[in-house]
C-alpha positions in Angstrom: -67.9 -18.0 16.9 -70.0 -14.8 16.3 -71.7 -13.3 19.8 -74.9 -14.0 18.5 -73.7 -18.1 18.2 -72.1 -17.8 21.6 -75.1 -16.0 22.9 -77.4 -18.8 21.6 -75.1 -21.9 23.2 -74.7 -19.9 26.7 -78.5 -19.6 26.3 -78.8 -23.2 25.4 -76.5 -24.4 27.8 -78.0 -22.5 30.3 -81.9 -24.0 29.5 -80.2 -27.6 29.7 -78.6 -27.0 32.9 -82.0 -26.2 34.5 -83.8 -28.8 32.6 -86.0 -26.8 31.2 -84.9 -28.0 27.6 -83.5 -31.5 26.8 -80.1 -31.9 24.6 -82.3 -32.7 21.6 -84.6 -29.6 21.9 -81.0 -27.2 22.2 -79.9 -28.6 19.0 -83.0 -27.8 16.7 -83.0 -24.4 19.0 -79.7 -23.8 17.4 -80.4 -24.7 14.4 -83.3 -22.4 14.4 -80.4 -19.7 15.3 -78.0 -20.0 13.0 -80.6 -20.7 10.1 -78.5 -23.1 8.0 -76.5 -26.6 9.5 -75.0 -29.2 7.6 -75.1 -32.2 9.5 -73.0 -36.1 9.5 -73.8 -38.4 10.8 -76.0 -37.3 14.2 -77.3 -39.6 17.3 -80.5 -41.9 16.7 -82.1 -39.1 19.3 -81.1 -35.9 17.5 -81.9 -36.6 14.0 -85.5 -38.0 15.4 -85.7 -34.9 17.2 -84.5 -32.5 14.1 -86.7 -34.7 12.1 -89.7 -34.1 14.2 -89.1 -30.4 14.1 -89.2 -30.8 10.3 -92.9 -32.4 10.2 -93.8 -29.7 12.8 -92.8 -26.9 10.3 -90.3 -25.8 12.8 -87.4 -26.2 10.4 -86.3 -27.5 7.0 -84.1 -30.4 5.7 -82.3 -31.1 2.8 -80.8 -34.4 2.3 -77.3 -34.9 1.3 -77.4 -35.0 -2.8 -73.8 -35.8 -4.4 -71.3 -33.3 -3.2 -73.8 -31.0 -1.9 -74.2 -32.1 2.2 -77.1 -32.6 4.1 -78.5 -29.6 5.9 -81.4 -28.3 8.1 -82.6 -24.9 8.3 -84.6 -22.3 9.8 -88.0 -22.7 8.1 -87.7 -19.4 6.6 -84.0 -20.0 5.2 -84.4 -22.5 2.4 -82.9 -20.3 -0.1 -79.8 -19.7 2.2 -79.9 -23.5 2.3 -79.7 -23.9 -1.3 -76.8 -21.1 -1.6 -74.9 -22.9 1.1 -75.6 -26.1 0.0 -74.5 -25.1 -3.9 -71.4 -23.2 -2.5 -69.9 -25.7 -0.6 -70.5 -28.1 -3.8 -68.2 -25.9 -5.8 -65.5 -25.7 -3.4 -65.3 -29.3 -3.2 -65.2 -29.7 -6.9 -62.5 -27.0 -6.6 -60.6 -29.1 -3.9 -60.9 -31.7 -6.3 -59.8 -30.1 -9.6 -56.6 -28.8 -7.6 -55.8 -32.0 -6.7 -56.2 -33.5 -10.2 -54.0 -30.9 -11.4 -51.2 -30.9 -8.5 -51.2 -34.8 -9.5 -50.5 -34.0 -13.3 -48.0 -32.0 -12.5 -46.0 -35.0 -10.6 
């Protein structure tokens, strides 16, 4: 994990610990940190609370859309959203292709 990542979860940690931030409020801090998240499935609580930050223009979200996952960004990272969302895409069709081709070859 990069310093600045490490930083950011001491810092959120830290914030929980004295209650000054709820578990929820640390996760859309950190996505706000690391500018682009793909997500899974999440709690009932966190994806209301990343959701929330969405309508209040605190971040983005793009929802999952065939191979391409489901992410939330900083507000000003959609376009690193797209490229992450587009890259991870192809190497999943990649995955795939060398599969089909390591099962030919059987």
């Amino acid at each position: 994990m990069p310093a600045t990542q490490k930083q950011a979860l001491e810092y959120v940690s830290d914030q929980i610990d004295q209650g000054k931030m709820t578990v929820a409020e640390g996760n859309v801090y950190m996505v706000q940190m690391r500018g682009v998240v793909e997500v899974g499935k999440l709690t009932k609580e966190v994806r209301q609370t990343l959701n929330a930050a969405v309508k209040n223009g605190e971040l983005g979200h793009i929802k999952k859309e065939g191979l391409k996952p489901e992410v939330y960004y900083h507000k000003n990272s959609r376009a690193a959203a797209l490229d992450y969302r587009n890259k991870a895409e192809r190497e999943k069709i990649e995955a795939i292709r060398r599969v089909s081709l390591h099962h030919k070859d059987i």
